[in-house]
Legacy VTK file of the C-alpha trace (Angstrom):
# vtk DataFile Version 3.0
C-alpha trace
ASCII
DATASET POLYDATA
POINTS 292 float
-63.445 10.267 -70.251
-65.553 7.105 -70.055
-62.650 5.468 -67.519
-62.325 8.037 -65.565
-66.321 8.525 -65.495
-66.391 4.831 -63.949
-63.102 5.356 -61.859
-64.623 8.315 -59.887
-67.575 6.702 -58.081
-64.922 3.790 -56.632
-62.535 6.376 -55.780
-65.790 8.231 -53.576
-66.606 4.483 -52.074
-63.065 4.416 -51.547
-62.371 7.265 -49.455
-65.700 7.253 -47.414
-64.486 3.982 -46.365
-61.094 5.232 -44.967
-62.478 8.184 -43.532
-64.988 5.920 -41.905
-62.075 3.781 -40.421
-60.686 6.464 -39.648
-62.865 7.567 -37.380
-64.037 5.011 -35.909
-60.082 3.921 -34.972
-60.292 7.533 -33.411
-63.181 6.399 -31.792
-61.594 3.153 -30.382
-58.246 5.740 -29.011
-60.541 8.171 -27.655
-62.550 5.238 -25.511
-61.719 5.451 -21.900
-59.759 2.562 -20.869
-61.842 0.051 -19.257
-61.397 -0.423 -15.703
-62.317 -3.594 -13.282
-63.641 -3.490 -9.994
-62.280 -5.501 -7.087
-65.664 -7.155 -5.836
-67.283 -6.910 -9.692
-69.952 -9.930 -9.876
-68.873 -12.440 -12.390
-70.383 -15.594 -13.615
-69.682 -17.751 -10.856
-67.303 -15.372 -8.214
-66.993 -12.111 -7.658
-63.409 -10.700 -9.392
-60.666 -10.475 -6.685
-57.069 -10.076 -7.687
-53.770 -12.637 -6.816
-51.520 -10.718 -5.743
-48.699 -10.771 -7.646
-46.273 -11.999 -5.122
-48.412 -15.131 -4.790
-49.086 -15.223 -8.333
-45.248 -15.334 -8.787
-45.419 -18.123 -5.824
-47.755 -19.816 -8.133
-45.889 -20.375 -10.720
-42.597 -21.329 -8.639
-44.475 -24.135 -6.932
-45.512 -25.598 -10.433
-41.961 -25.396 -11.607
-42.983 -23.657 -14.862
-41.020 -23.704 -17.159
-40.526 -22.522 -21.149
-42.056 -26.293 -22.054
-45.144 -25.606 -20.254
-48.326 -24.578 -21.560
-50.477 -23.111 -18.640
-54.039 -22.098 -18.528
-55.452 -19.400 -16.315
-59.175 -20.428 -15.331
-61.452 -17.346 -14.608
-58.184 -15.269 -15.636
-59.311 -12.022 -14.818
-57.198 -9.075 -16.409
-54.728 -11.641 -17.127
-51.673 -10.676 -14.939
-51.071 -14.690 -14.324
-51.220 -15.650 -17.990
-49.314 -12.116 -18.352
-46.436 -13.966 -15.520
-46.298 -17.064 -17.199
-45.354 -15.749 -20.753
-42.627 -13.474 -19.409
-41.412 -16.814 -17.724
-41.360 -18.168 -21.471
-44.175 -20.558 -21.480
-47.053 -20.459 -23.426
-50.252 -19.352 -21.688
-54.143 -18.842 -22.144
-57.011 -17.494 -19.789
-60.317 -18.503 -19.422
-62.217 -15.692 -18.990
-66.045 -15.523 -19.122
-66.450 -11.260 -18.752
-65.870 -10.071 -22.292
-64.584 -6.667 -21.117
-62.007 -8.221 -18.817
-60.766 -10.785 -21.986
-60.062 -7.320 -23.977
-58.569 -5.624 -21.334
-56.109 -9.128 -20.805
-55.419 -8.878 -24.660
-54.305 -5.443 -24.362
-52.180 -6.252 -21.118
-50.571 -8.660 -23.015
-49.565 -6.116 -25.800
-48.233 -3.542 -23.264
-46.285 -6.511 -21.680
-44.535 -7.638 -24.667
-45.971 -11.249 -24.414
-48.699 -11.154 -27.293
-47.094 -13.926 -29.363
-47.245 -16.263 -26.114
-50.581 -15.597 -24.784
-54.174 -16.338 -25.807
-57.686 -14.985 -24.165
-60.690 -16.652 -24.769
-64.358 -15.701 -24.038
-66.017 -18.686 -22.018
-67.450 -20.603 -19.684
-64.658 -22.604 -17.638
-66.999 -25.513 -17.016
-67.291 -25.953 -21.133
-63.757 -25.247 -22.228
-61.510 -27.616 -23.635
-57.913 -27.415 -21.425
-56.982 -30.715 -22.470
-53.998 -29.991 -23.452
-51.970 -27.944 -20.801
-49.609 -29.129 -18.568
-50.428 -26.131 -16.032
-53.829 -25.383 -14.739
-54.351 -22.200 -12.246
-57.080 -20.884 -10.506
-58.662 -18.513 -8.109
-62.132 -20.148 -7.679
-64.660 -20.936 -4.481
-64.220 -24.470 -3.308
-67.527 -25.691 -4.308
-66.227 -25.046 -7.842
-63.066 -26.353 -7.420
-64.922 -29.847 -6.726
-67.450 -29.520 -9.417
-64.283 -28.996 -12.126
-62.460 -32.425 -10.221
-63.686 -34.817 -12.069
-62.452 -32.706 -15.770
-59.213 -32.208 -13.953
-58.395 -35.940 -12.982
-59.073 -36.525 -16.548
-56.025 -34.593 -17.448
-52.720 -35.959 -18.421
-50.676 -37.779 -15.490
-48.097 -35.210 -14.282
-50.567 -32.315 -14.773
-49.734 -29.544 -12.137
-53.163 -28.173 -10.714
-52.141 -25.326 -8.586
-54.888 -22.688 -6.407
-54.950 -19.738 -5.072
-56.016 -20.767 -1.595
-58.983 -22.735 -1.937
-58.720 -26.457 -1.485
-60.594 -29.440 -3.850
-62.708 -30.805 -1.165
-61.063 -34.499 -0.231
-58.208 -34.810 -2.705
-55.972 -33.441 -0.493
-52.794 -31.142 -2.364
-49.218 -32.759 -2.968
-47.510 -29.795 -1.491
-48.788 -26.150 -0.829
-46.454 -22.937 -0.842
-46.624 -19.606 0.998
-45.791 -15.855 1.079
-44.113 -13.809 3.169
-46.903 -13.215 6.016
-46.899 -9.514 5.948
-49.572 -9.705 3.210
-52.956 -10.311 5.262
-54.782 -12.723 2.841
-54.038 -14.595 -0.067
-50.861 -16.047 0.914
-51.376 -19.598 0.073
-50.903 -21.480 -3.408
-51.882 -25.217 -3.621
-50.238 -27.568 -5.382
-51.980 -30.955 -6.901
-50.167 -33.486 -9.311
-52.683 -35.530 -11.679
-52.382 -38.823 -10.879
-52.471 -42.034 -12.999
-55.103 -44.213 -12.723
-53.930 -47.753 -11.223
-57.402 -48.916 -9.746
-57.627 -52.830 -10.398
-55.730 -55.839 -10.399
-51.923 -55.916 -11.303
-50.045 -58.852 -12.433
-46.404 -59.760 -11.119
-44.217 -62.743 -11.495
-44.478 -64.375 -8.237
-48.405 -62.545 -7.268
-51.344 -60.326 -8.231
-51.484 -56.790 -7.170
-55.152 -55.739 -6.103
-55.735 -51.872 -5.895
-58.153 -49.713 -4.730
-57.343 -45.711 -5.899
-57.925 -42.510 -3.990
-56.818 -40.132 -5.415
-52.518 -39.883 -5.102
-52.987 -42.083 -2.525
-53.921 -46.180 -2.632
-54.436 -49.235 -1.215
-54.813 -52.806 -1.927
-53.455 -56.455 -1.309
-50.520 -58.485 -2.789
-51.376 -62.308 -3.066
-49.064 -65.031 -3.776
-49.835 -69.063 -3.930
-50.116 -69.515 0.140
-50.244 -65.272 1.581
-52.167 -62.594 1.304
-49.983 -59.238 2.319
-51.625 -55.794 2.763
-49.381 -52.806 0.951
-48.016 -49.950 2.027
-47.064 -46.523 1.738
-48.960 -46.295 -2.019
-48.224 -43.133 -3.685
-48.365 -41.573 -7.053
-47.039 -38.498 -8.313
-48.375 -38.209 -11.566
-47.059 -41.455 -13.389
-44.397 -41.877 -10.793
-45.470 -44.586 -8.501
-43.521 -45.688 -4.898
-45.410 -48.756 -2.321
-44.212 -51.210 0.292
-44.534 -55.323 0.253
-43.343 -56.176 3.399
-40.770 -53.484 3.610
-39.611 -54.044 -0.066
-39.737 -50.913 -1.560
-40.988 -50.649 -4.792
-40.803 -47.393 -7.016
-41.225 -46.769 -10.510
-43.442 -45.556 -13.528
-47.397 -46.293 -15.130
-46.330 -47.092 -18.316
-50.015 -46.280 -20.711
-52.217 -47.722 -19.005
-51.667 -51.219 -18.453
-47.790 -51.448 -17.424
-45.848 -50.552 -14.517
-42.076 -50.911 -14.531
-39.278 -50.060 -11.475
-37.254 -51.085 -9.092
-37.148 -52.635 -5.885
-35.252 -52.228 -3.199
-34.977 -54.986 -0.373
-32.446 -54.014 1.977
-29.078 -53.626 -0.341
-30.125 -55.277 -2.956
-32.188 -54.153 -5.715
-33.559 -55.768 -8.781
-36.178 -54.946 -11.637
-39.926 -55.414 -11.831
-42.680 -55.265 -13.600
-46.424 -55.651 -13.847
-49.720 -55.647 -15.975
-52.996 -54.849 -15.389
-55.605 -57.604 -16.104
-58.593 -56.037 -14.201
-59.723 -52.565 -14.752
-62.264 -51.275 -11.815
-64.261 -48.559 -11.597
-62.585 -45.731 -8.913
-64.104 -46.170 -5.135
-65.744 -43.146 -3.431
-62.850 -41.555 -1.889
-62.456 -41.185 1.651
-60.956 -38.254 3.234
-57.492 -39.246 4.087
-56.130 -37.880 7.653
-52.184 -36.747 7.945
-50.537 -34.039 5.880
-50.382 -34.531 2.153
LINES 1 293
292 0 1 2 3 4 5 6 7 8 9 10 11 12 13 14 15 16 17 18 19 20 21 22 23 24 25 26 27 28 29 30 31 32 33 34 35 36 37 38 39 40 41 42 43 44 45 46 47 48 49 50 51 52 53 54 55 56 57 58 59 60 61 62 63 64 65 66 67 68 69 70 71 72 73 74 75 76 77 78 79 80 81 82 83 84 85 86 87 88 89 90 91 92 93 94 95 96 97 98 99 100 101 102 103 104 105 106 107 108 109 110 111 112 113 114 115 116 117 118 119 120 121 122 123 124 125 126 127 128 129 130 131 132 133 134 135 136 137 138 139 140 141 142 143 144 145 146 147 148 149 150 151 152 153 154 155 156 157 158 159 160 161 162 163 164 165 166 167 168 169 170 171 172 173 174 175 176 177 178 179 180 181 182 183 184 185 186 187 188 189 190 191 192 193 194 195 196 197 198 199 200 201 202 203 204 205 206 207 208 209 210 211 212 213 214 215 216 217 218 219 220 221 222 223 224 225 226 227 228 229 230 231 232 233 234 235 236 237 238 239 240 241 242 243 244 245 246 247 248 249 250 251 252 253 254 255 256 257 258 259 260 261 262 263 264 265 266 267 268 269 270 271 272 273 274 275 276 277 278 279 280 281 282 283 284 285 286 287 288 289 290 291
C-alpha cells in the first residue's frame, strides 16, 4: 500500500503531462498554415519570390553540384535552398522573418530534403557564411555593395550568383537568362571570388608589380634595362591568365604568396613561377568599361 500510495501522485503528474502534449500538438495541427505575402515588408526588402525557372537558372549558372554547400541569403520560404538539396548539395537560408524560417523548415520536410537543408533566424549582415562555396541572393543593389567587402573575403573560386541586381562596380563573370516570356526576373548574375594578387611578384628574369580590381588587374613587368606594361590580367577565382608582350601566361595563386603556370610564346611553352615579396593594400576600384 505504501508504494502504490507514492506511485499514484507520479502516475497523475504523468498523465497531465501527456494530455497536456497532447493538446497542445493538437493545437500546433489545428494552426492554420502560415502564409507569406508577395510585397510583405522585411528587414531590409520587401519579400518577392524567384521564380522557379530562374531559380533553377541559378543554380545551372553556378554549376552546383553534390560537393557544394550553398547558402540562400534573405531565403524567403526556402524554395532555392529547397532546389539546391534536391540537386544533392547541402544548403542553408538566411532568413531574418521567423515565420518565413518555419514555414522553409516545413517545406523542406514536405520536399524530402530535411537531412540536407538548414534555416537559420538572422540578420544576413551578421551571419557567418564562411564556409560555402555557393552564395545566392535576391537583394537591392545598395545591399549587394554593403555585403562586397564580406563576400571578397570568401574563399577564391566562391560562386556569388543574383537574382538580377548587380554589385555596384565589380562587374559579374558571366550572367544567364530565361526564356523571355516571363516579364521580370529573368536574369541571374554570376561572380567568381577572386584571389588577391595586389603587390609585387617575383620572377626569374623580373618583378611583377600589380594593382587589383576586382577579377580584373593591372600592373608593370620590369627587367634589368625595360619596363613592359601587362595585359589582358584576369582571375577566375585562383585561376590566373595575363600577357608580357604577347607571351601568354596562365596558371594558379598558389596560398597566398605563389603563382605557378605556363607560358605560351608562340609554339613553345615552358614553366613559370613567381612569389610575392610586397603585399599592398587593394586600390579604389574603378569602374571597368566592356562586357565582363
Amino acid at each position: 500500500m505504501r508504494l502504490l500510495s507514492r506511485l499514484i501522485p507520479s502516475l497523475i503528474v504523468a498523465l497531465l503531462i501527456c494530455a497536456q502534449t497532447g493538446t497542445q500538438a493538437q493545437k500546433r495541427i489545428g494552426e492554420p498554415r502560415y502564409i507569406p505575402r508577395v510585397g510583405q515588408e522585411g528587414k531590409d526588402v520587401i519579400w518577392v519570390p524567384t521564380p522557379d525557372e530562374l531559380v533553377e537558372k541559378m543554380l545551372w549558372a553556378a554549376q552546383v553540384t553534390e560537393d557544394d554547400f550553398v547558402v540562400d541569403l534573405g531565403s524567403g520560404d526556402g524554395r532555392l535552398v529547397i532546389a539546391a538539396a534536391k540537386m544533392g548539395a547541402r544548403a542553408m537560408g538566411i532568413e531574418y522573418n521567423p515565420d518565413m524560417v518555419e514555414l522553409s523548415i516545413k517545406n523542406a520536410e514536405e520536399a524530402g530534403v530535411a537531412d540536407r537543408t538548414e534555416f537559420i533566424e538572422g540578420d544576413i549582415f551578421e551571419s557567418d557564411f564562411s564556409e560555402a562555396t555557393v552564395v545566392t541572393m535576391f537583394l537591392l543593389p545598395s545591399l549587394n555593395v554593403k555585403l562586397r567587402p564580406k563576400i571578397l573575403e570568401l574563399k577564391p573560386g566562391t560562386r556569388i550568383v543574383s537574382n538580377s541586381f548587380a554589385m555596384g562596380d565589380w562587374r559579374p563573370d558571366y550572367k544567364a537568362t530565361i526564356d523571355d516570356t516571363i516579364t521580370s526576373w529573368q536574369t541571374a548574375l554570376i561572380w567568381i571570388v577572386p584571389a588577391k594578387v595586389e603587390g609585387v611578384w617575383k620572377f626569374r628574369d623580373g618583378e611583377l608589380t600589380v594593382r587589383q580590381e576586382f577579377q580584373r588587374f593591372y600592373g608593370t613587368y620590369t627587367t634589368r634595362d625595360k619596363t613592359t606594361n601587362i595585359a589582358e590580367g584576369r582571375l577566375y577565382g585562383d585561376s590566373i591568365t595575363f600577357e608580357i608582350n604577347g607571351d601568354k601566361y596562365s596558371g594558379h595563386v598558389i596560398g597566398e604568396e605563389t603563382l605557378e603556370g605556363v607560358v605560351t610564346s608562340g609554339n613553345y611553352e615552358r614553366p613559370w613561377s613567381a612569389f610575392r615579396t610586397v603585399h599592398m593594400a587593394s586600390q579604389p576600384a574603378r569602374e571597368v568599361t566592356g562586357s565582363p
